[in-house]
N, C-alpha and C positions, 0 to 999 in steps of 0.2 A: 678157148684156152682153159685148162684146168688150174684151180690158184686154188689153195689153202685157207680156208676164212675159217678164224677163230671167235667163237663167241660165248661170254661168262656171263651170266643171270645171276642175279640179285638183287634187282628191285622188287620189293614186296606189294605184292595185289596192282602191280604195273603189265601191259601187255609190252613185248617188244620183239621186233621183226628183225631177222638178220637178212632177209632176200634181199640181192640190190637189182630184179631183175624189175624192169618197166614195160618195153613192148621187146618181143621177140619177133614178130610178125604182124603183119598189118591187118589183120584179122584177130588175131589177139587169141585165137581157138587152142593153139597150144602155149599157153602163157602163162604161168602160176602167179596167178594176182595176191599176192601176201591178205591183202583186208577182206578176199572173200572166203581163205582159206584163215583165219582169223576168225571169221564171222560164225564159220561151221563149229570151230573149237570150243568157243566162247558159249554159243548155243548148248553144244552137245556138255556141255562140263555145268554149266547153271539146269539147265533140264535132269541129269543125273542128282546132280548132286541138292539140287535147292537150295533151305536153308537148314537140311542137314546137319549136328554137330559132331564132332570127329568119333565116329566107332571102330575100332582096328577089326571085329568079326564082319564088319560091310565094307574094310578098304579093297581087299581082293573083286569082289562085285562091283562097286563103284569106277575102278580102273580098268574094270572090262567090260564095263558096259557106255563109259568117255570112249574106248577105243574102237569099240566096233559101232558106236553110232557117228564116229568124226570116219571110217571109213567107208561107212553108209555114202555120206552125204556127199562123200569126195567122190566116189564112184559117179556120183548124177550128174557130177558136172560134166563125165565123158569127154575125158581129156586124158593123152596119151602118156599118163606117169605112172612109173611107180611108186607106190607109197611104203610108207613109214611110220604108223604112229608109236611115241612112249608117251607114258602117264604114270607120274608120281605123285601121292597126298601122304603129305607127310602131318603129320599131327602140331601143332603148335607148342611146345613146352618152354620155348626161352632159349633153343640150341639150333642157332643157325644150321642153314643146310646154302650148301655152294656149288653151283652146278655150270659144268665146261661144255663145249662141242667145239669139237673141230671135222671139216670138213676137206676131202681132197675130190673135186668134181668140176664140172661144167660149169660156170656161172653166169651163161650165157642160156642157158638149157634147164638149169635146176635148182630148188630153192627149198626155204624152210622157212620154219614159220614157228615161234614159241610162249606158249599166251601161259600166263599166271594170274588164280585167283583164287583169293582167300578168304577166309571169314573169321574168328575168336578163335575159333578152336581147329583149324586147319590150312593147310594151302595146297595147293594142286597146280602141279606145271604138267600141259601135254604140247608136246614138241609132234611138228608132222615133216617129213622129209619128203621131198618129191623129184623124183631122177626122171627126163622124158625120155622115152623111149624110144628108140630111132633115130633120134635127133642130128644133126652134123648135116 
């Protein structure tokens, strides 16, 4: 059934999951497990970034190199989706930043996943979308 799922971020240096998918199949092989697609994020965004502090001439590098190593890792797992990633680092100055998604898909088939982390002088949200393929 395809539904609508709305979801607004703003807890800071917080991980949160919007998938509500659990088993799809009893093998579990085409399943988007939210904590291990979490795991690859978390990885890939502390690995890039360390403890880095905010440079705007490395933010362009930094969000391309969170994004082609979280679709590295999604690739190994050799699972029938397509992916999605975005990645934003925004710099820390004192001026909120507010960020929505809305989704119209499978929920039964398809999921997402959106990790935030931050340090003094930065935060960095990479969201990954994942639609299966063939699925129904």
């Amino acid at each position: 059934s395809n539904q609508l799922l709305r979801v607004a971020g703003g807890n800071p240096f917080g991980c949160f999951s919007t998938s509500p998918l659990e088993a799809m199949d009893d093998e579990g092989e085409n399943e988007f497990l939210v904590e291990q697609v979490n795991e690859i994020v978390k990885t890939a965004i502390t690995k890039t970034l360390g403890s880095s502090q905010y440079n705007k001439e490395r933010v362009s590098v930094w969000t391309g190199q969170i994004i082609d190593e979280c679709l590295k890792e999604l690739a190994k797992l050799n699972k029938p989706f397509k992916y999605v990633v975005t990645c934003i680092i925004m710099q820390k100055n004192g001026a909120p930043m507010h960020t929505a998604l809305a989704l119209h898909w499978d929920t039964k088939t398809d999921g997402n996943s959106s990790i935030q982390v931050g340090n003094d002088t930065m935060d960095c949200i990479t969201t990954v979308y994942a639609c299966l393929i063939g699925g129904h």
